[in-house]
C-alpha positions in Angstrom: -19.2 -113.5 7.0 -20.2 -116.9 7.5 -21.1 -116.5 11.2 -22.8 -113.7 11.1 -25.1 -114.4 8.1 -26.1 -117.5 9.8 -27.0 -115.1 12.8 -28.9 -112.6 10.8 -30.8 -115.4 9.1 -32.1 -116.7 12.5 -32.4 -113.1 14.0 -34.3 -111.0 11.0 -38.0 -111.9 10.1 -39.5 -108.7 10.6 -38.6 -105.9 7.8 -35.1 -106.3 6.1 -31.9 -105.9 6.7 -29.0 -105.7 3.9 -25.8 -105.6 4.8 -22.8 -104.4 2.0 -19.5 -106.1 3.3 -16.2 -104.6 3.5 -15.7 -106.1 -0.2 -19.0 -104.3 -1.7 -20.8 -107.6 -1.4 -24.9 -107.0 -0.7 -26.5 -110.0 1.4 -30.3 -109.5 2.4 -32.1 -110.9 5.1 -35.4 -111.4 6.6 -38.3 -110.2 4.5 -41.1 -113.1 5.9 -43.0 -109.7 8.1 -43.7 -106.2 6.8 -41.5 -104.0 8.5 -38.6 -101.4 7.8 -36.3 -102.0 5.2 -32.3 -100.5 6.2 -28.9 -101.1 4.5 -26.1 -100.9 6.9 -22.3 -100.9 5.4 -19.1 -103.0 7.3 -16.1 -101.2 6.6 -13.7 -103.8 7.1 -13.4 -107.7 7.4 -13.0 -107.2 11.6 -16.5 -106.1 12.4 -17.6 -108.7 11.1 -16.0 -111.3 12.8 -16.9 -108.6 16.1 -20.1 -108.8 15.2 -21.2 -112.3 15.2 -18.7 -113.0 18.5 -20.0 -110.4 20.6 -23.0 -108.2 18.8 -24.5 -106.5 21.9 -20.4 -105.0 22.3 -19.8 -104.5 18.5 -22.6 -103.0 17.2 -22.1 -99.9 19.7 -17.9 -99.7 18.9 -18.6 -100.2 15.2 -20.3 -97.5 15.3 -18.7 -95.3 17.4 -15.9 -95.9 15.1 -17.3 -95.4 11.9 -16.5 -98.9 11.0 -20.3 -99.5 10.5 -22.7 -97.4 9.1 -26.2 -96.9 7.9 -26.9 -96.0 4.5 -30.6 -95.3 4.5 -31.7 -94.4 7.9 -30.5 -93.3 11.6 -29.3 -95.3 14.3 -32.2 -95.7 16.3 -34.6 -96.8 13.4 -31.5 -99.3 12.9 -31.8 -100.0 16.6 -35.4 -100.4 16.4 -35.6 -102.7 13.3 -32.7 -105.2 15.5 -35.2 -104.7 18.7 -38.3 -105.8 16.9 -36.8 -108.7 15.8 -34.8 -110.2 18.8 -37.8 -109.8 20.8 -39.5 -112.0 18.9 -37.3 -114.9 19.9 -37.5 -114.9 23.9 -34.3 -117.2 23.6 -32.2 -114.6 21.6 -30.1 -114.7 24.5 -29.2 -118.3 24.0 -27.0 -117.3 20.9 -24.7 -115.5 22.7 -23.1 -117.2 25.4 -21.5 -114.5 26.4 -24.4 -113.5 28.2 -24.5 -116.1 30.0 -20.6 -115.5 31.6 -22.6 -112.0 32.3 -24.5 -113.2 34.0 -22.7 -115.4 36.0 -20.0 -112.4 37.1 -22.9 -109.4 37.1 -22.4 -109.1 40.8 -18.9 -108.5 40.2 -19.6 -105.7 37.7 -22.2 -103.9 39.8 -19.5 -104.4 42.6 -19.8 -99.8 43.8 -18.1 -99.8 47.2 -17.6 -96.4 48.1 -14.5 -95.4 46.1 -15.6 -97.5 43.2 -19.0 -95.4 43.0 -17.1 -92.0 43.2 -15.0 -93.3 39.8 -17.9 -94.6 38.0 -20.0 -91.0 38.5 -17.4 -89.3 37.5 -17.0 -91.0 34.2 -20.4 -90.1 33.3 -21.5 -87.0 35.2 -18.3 -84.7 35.7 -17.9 -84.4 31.8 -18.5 -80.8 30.4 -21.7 -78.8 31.8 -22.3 -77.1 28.9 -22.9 -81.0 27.2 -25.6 -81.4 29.8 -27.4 -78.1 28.5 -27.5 -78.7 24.8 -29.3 -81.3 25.3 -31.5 -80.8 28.8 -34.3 -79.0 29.7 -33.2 -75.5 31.4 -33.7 -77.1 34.9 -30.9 -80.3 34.0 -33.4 -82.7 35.0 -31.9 -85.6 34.0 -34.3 -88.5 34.9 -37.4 -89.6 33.0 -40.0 -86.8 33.0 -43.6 -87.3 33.4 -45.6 -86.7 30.4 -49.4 -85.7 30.8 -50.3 -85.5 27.4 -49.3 -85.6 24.3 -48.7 -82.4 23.9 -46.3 -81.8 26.7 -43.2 -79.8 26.1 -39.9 -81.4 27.9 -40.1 -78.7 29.9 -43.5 -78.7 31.2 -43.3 -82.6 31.7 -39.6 -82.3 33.8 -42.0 -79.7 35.8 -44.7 -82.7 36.0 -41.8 -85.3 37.5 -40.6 -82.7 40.2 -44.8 -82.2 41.7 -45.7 -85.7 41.2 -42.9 -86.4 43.3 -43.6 -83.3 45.6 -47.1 -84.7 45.9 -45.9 -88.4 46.7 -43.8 -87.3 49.6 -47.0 -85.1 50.8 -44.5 -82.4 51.2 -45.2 -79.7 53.7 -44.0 -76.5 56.0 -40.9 -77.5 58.1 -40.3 -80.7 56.6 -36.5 -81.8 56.7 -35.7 -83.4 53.0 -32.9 -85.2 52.3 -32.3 -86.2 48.4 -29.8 -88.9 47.8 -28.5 -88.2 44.3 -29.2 -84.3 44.2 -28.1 -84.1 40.2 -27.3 -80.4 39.7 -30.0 -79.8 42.3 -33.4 -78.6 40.4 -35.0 -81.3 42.5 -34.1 -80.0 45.7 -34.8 -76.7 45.2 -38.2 -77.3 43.5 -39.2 -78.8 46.8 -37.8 -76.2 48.7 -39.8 -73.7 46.4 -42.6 -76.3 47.2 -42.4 -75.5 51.3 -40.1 -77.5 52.2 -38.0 -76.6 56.0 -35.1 -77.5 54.9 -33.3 -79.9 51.6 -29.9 -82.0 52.1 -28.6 -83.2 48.8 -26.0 -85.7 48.5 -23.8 -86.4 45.3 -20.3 -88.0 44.2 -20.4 -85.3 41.2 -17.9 -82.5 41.8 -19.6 -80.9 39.0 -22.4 -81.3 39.9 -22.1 -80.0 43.4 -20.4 -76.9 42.0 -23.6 -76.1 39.8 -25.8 -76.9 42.7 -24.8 -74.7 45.8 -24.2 -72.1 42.7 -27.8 -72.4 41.9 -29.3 -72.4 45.2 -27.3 -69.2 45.8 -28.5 -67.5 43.3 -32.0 -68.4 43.8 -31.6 -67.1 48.0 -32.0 -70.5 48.9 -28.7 -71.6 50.4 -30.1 -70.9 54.2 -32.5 -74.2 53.4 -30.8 -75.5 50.6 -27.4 -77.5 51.0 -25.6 -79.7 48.5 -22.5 -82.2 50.1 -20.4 -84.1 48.1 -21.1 -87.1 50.3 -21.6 -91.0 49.2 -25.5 -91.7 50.9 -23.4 -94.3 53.3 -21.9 -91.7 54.9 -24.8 -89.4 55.9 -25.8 -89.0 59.1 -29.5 -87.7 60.9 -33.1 -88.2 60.6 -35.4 -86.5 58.0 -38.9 -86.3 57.6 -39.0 -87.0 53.7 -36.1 -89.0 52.1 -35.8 -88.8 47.8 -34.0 -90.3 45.6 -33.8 -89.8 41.7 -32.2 -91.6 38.8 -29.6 -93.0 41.4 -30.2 -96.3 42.6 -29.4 -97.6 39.5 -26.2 -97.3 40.5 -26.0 -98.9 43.8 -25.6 -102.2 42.6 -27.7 -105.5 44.1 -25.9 -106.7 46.3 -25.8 -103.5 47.9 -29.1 -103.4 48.2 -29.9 -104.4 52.0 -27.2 -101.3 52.4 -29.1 -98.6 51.0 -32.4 -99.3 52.1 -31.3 -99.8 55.8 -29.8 -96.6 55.5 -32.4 -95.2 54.4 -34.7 -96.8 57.1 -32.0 -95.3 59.6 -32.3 -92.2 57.9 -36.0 -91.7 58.0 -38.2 -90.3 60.5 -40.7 -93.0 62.2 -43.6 -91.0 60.5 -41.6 -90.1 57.5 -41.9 -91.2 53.6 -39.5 -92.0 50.9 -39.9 -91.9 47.4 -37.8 -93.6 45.5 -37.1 -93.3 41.5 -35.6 -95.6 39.4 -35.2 -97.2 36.1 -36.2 -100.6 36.1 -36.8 -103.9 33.9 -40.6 -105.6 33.6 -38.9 -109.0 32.3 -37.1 -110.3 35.3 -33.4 -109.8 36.4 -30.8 -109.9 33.7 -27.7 -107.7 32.7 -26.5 -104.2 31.7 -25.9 -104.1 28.5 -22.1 -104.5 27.7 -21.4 -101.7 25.2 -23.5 -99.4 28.4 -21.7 -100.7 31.0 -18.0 -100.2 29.2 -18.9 -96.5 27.7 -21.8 -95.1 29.6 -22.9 -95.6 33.4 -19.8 -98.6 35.0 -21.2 -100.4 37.6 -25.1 -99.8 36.6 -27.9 -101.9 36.9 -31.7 -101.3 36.1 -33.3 -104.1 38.3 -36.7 -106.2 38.3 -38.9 -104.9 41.0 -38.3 -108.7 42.1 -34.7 -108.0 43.0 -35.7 -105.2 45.1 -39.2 -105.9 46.5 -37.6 -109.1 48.8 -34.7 -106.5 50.1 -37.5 -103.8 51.3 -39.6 -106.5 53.1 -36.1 -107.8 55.1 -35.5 -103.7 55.9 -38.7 -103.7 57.7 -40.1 -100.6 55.0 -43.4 -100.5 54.2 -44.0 -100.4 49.8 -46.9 -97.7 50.5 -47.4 -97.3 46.6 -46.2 -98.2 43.0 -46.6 -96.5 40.0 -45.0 -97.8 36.6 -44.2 -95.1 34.2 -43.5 -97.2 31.3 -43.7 -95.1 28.1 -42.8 -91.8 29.9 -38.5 -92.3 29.5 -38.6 -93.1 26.1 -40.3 -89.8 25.6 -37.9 -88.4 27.3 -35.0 -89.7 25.4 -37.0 -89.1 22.0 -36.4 -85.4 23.2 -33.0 -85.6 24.9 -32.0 -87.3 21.3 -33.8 -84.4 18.7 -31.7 -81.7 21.1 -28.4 -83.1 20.8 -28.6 -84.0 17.2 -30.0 -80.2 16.7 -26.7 -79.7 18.6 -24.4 -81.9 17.4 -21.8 -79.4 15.7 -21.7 -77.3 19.2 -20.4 -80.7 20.5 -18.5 -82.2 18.6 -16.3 -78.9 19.1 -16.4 -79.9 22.9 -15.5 -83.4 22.1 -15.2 -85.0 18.9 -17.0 -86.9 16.7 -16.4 -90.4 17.7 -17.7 -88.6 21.2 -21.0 -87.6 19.1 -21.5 -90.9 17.7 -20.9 -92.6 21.2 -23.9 -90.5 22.7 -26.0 -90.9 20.0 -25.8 -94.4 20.0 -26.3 -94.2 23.8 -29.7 -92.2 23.6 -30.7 -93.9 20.6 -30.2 -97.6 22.0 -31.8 -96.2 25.1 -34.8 -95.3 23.5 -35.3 -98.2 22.1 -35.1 -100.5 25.5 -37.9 -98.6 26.8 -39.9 -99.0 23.7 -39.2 -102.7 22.6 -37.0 -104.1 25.2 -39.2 -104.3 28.7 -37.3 -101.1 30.3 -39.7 -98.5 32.7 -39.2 -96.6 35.8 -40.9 -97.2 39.1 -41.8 -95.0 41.9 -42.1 -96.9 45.4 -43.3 -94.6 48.1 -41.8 -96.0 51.5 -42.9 -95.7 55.3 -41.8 -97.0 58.4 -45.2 -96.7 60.0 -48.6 -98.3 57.9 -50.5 -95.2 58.4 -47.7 -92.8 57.2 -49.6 -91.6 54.1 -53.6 -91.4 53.4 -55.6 -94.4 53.0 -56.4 -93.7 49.5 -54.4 -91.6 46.4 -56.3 -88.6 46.2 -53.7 -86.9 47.8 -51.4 -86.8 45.1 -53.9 -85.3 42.8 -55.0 -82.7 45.3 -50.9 -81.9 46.0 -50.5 -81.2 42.8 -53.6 -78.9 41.8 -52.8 -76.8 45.0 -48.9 -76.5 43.3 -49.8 -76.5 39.9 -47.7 -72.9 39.7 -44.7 -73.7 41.5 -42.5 -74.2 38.4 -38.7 -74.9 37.7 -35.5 -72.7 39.2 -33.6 -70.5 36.2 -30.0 -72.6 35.8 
């Protein structure tokens, strides 16, 4: 316990933290800031030892476990409180040099050749559909939504993400879409709702690509609307509008000059992109550990300065930015309530460690988009300078014109 008191006596200022040890033994620390005040319990003399060797691992698998709990709170305040204070300390880093080896091999972890990338969606997306719509809006949108106001409903802000998007890629009659990363395919048929000619939509999900050519048959859009179960590198063609959503976080950086040549290949010389992605404000870093092991292998949220550099040497044009900073955490505030509202539906799909696991991963999510510099971007690309309007008005008068066209029935 030595270890890790010395950590938490460095780490906590803000609120306090008091941790019983696997013998009953009560140590508090911080207290100096007003803040929250949260007990946590250590079951046994081996998280502790995890704890102060590798805590952005532990913390997760302690939990998971049931090895560490929280006596007076949930996970995410928990996840909070420890966010609030390690932000306060730029350097936290420097305590664990395991970070630092992270850093050293992170090209090697976001290593996704072709095969690789087919694995590491499957671990994550190909688990049971009926997990996906405890917890999702009706649509499956499962990307950060785009909250209006305040008094949005996850629904109506999923329906938000899908125009804003529409109105970005200035989507009209006869226009030939391809969406790389199609998800269970709400995106793609939204925009064929929205006028589209014609949608492509690429996935490595099997699942997902069952769900989606289901759905578009249902809806009678399968003349227009085709899913593939296709990695992006294999796609062939030109298209007048190319989208991507909640995907390139798995790509990897140093398969960055890959994608977007392809996707220069792919696109028309008038067309536009539109591309979605979770990011980080602070710089390049790391995935988390305990992420990377349980949640999404090989992913990466990068600094617009990792990708910025790689678009230039494509010969793309970065036609517009927008920063959606708050609007994921939102999203995962609601994602969260859902699947604790229906925790005891899944823990008969899975278990409970399973439960624990996602509620960690929601929770922790959360919680990086609040505290820990996380947001999502939106970079509209062209090949030509005077592929989109001079100014943005467009977007806003897009979306007025399609404020009715809503989301597709699962």
């Amino acid at each position: 316990m030595v270890l890790l008191s010395r950590l938490f006596r460095i780490l906590f200022k803000i609120g306090r933290l008091t941790v019983i040890d696997a013998k009953g033994r009560r140590s508090i620390y911080g207290g100096d800031l007003p803040g929250p005040e949260i007990t946590v319990r250590l079951h046994d003399k081996a998280v502790e030892w995890a704890l102060a060797l590798n805590p952005r691992l532990a913390v997760g698998e302690a939990f998971m476990d049931g090895r560490l709990t929280i006596e007076n709170a949930d996970i995410f305040q928990f996840l909070d409180l420890c966010a609030q204070n390690t932000q306060r300390l730029p350097s936290f880093s420097a305590f664990d040099p395991l970070y630092r080896i992270d850093r050293l091999f992170r090209a090697l972890q976001q290593f996704n050749p072709a095969p690789r990338a087919r694995e590491n969606v499957h671990h994550h997306y190909d688990l049971s559909g009926q997990l996906y719509d405890l917890f999702l809006d009706a649509d499956r949108q499962y990307s950060c939504a785009y909250f209006r106001t305040g008094n949005d409903s996850l629904e109506a802000a999923q329906d938000n993400k899908k125009r804003h998007i529409g109105a970005k890629l200035l989507l009209k009659p006869g226009l030939k879409v391809l969406d790389i990363g199609s998800g269970w395919g709400g995106l793609g048929m939204y925009l064929a709702r929205a006028g589209a000619g014609s949608v492509q939509g690429v996935t490595l999900s099997t699942e997902q690509l069952e769900v989606s050519n289901r759905r578009a048959a249902a809806a009678g859009l399968a003349d227009r609307v085709k899913f593939h179960l296709r990695d992006y590198r294999e796609q062939t063609g030109k298209f007048d509008r190319i989208v991507s959503v909640g995907m390139f976080e798995h790509v990897g950086v140093r398969h960055y000059p890959e994608f977007f040549a392809k996707v220069r290949d792919l696109l028309a010389d008038d067309g536009v992109a539109l591309l979605h992605s979770i990011g980080r404000s602070d710089g390049p870093g790391v995935t988390n550990p305990w992420i990377r092991k349980y949640i999404f292998p090989g992913g990466y949220a990068p600094a617009l300065s990792e990708v910025l550099p790689i678009v230039e040497r494509a010969g793309l044009w970065v036609t517009d930015i927008e920063i959606l900073r708050l609007h994921y955490a939102d999203t995962l505030r609601e994602w969260r309530r859902r699947f604790n509202r229906a925790r005891d539906q899944i823990r008969k799909i899975y278990d409970e460690r399973f439960c624990r696991m996602w509620e960690f991963y929601l929770a922790g999510s959360e919680v990086a988009f609040r505290r820990e510099g996380h947001m999502v971007f939106q970079m509209q690309l062209a090949k030509r300078v005077d592929a989109v309007p001079r100014t943005r008005d467009y977007i806003h008068d897009w979306e007025n014109t399609h404020a009715t066209v809503g989301a597709l029935a699962s």
